[in-house]
MIROBA-379317 format. One line per 2 residues: number of its first residue (from 1); their letters; for each residue x, y, z of N, C-alpha, C. Coordinates in Angstrom, 3 decimals. Each point is the difference from the previous one (the first is absolute). Layout:
N
NUM> a> X/Y/Z/X/Y/Z/X/Y/Z  ...;
This chain:
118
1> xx> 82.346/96.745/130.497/0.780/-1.187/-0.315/1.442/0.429/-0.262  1.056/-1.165/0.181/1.447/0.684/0.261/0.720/-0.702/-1.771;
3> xx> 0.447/0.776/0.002/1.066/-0.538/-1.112/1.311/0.353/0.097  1.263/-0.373/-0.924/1.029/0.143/-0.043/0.296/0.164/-1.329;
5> xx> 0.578/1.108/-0.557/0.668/0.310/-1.311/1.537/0.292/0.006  0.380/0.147/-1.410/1.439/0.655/-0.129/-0.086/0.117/-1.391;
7> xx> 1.621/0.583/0.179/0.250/0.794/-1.237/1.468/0.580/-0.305  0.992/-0.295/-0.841/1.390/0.047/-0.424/-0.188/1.098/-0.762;
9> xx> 1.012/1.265/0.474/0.538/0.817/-1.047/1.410/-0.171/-0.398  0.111/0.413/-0.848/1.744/-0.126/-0.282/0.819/1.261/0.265;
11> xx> 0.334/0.198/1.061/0.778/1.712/0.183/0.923/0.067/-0.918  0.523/-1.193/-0.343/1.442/0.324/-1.274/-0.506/1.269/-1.185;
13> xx> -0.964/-0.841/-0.064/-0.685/0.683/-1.704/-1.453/0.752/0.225  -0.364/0.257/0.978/-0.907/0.738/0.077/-1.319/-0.631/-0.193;
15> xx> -0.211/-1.101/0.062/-1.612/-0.270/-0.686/-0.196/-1.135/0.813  -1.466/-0.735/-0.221/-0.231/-1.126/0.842/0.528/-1.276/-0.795;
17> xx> -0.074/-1.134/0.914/1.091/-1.209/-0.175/-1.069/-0.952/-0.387  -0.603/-0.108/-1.290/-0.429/-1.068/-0.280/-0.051/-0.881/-0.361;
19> xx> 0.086/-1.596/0.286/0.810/-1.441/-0.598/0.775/-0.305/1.276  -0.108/0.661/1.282/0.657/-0.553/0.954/-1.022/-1.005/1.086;
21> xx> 0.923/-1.531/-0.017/-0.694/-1.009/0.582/-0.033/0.673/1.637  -1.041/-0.481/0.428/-0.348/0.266/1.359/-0.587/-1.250/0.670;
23> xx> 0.518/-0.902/0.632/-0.415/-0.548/1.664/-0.512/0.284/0.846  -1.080/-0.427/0.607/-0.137/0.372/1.649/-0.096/-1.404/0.724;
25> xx> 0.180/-0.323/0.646/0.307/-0.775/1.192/-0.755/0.313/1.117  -0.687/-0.743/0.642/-0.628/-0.031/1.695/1.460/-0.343/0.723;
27> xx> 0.901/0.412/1.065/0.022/-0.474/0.556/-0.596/-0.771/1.437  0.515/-1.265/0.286/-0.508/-0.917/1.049/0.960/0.375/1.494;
29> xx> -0.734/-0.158/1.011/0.713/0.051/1.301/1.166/-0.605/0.132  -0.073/-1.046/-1.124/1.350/-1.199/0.345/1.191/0.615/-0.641;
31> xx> 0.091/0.802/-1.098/0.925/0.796/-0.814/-0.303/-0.595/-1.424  -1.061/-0.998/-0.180/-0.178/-0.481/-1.426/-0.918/1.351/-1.042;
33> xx> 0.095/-0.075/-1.189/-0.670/0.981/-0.695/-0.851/-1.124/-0.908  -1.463/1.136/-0.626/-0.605/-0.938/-0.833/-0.445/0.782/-0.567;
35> xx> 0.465/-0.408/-1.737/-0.545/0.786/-0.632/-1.692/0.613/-0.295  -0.084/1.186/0.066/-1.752/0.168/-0.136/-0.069/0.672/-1.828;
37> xx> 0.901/0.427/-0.449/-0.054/0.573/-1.513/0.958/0.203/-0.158  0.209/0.081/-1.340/1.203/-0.264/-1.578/-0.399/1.003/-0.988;
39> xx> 0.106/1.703/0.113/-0.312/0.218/-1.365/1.048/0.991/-0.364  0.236/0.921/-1.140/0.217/1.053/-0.813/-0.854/1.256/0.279;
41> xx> 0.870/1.003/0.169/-0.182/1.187/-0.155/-0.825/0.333/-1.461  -0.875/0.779/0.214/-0.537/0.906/-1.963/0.793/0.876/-0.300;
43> xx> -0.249/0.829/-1.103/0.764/0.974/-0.288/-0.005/1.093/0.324  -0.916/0.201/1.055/-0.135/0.744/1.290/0.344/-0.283/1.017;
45> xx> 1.246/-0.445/-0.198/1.061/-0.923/1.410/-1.251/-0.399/1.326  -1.173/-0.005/0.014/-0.802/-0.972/0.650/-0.806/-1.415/-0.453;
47> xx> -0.392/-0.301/0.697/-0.507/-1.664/0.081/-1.493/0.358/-0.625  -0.224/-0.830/-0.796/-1.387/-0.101/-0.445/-1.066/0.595/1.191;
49> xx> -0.015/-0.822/0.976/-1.073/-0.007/1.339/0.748/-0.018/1.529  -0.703/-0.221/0.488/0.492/0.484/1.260/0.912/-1.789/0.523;
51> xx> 1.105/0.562/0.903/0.246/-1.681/0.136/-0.768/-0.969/1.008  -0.475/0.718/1.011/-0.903/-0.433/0.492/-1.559/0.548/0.893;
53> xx> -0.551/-0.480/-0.240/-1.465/0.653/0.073/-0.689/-1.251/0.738  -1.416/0.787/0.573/-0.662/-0.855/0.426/0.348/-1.266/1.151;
55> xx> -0.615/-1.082/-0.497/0.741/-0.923/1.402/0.942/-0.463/-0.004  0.802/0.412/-1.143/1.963/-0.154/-0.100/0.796/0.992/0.710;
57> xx> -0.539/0.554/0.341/0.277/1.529/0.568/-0.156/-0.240/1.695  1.030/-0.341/0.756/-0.018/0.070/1.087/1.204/0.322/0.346;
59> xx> -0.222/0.184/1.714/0.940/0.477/0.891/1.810/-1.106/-0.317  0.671/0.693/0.638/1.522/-0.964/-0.315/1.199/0.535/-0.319;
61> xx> 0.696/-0.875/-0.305/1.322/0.532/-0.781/0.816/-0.612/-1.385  0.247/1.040/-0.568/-0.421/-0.239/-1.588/2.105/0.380/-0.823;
63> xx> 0.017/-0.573/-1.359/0.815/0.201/-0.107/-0.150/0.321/-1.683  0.070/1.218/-0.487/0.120/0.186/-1.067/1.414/-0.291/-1.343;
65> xx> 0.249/-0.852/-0.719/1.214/0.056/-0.914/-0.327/0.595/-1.175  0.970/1.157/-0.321/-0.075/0.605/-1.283/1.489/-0.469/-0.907;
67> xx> 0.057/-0.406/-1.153/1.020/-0.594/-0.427/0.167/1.293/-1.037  0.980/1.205/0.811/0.253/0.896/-0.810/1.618/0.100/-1.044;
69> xx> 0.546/-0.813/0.796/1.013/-0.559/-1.136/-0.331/-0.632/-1.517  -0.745/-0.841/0.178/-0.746/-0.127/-1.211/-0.906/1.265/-0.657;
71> xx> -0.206/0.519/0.280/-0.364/1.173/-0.458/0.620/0.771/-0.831  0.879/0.592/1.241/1.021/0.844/-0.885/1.145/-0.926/-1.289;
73> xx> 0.003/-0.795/0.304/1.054/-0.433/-1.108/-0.993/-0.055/-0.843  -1.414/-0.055/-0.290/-1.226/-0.734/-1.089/0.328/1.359/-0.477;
75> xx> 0.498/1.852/1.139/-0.018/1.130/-0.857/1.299/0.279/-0.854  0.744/-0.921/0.097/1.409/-0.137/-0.208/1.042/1.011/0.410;
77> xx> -0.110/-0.030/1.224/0.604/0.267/1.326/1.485/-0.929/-0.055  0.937/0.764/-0.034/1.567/-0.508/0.274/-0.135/-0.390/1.769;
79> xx> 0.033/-1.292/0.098/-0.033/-0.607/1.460/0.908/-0.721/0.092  0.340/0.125/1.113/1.538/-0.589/0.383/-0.896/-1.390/0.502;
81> xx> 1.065/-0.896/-0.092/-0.549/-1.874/0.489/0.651/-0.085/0.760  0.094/-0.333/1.430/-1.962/-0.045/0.033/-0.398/1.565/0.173;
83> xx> -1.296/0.159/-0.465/-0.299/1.642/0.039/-0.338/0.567/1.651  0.757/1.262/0.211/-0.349/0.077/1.335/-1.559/0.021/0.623;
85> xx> -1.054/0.680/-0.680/-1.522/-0.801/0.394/-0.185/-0.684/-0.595  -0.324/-1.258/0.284/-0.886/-1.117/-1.248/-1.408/-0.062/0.317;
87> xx> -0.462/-1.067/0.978/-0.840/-0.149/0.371/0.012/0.762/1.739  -1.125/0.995/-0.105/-0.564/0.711/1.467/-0.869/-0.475/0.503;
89> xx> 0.052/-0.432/1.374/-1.087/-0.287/0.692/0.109/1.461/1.011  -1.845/-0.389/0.251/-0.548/0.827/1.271/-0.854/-0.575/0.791;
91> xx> 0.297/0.078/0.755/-0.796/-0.526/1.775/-0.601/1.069/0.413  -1.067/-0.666/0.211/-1.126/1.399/0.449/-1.069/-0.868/0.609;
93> xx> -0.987/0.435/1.025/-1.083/-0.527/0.871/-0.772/0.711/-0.634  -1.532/-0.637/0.396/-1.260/0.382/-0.598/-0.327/0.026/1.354;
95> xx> -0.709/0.948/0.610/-0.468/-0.007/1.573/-1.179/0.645/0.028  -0.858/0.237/-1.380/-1.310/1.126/0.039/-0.885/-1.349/-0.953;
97> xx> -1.230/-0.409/0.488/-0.592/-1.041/-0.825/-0.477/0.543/-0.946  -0.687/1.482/0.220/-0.410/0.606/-1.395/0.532/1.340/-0.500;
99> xx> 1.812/-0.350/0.304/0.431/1.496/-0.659/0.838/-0.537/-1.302  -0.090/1.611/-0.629/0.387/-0.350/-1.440/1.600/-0.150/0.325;
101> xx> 1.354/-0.715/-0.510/1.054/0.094/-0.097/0.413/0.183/-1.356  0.953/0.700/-0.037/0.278/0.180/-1.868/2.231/-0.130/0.624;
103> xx> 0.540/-0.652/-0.662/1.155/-0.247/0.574/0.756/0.180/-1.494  0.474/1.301/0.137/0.619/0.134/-1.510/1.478/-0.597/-0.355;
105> xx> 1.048/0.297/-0.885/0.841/-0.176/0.209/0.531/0.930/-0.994  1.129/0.786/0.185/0.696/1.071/-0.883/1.146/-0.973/-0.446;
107> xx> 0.574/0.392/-0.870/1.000/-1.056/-0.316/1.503/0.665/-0.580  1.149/0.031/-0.527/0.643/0.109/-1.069/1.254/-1.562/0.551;
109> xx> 0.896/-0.068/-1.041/0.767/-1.070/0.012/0.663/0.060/1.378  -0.205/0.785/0.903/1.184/0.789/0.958/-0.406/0.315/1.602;
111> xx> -1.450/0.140/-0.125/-0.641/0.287/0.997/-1.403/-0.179/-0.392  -0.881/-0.656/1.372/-0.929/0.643/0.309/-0.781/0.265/0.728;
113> xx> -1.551/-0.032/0.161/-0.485/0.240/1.438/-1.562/0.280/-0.168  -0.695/-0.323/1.378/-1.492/0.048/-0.068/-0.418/0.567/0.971;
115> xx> -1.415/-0.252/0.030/-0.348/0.598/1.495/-1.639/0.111/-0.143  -0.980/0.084/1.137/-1.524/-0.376/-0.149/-0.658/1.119/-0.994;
117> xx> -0.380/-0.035/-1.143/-0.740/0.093/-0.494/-1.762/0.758/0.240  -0.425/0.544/-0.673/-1.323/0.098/-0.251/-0.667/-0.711/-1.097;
């Protein structure tokens, strides 16, 4: 069975990013998005459970939002307004019905970056 996870570190400060809101989105062929989940990072900068599993878990194209601006200012982070990352999205396809995806995200106020997961 296929699932999809993630997981925020904070490169600024060395540790994982927990309290950061996370989105995912289906996107639709037409360019519309719909939301599929709304949660928070733990204090193990991951998600309680997986975001999607089972028969939520299909083929497509998907759009993850991490609202790491809010984040860092929650660490009280000097951010310029508007802060140069606020909110990150990632676009990524699901093309394996039963492979695992784990879609992380590294973070600091300044940069950051992902890439497929185990």
């Amino acid at each position: 069975m296929g699932r999809l996870s993630t997981h925020v570190l904070d490169t600024a400060n060395g540790k994982p990013a927990g309290g950061v809101a996370v989105t995912l989105h289906r996107l639709d062929a037409d360019g519309s998005r719909t939301i599929l989940v709304e949660t928070r990072t733990n204090a193990d900068g991951r998600t309680d459970g997986p975001l999607l599993t089972g028969d939520a878990f299909i083929c497509g194209r998907y759009e993850l939002v991490f609202a790491i601006g809010d984040y860092f200012r929650a660490q009280g982070a000097a951010l310029p307004e508007p802060a140069f990352l606020d909110e990150v999205p990632i676009r990524f396809g699901i093309a394996e019905p039963d492979g695992h995806y784990h879609v992380p995200l590294l973070a600091s106020p300044w940069g950051c970056t992902t890439y497929r997961g185990s």
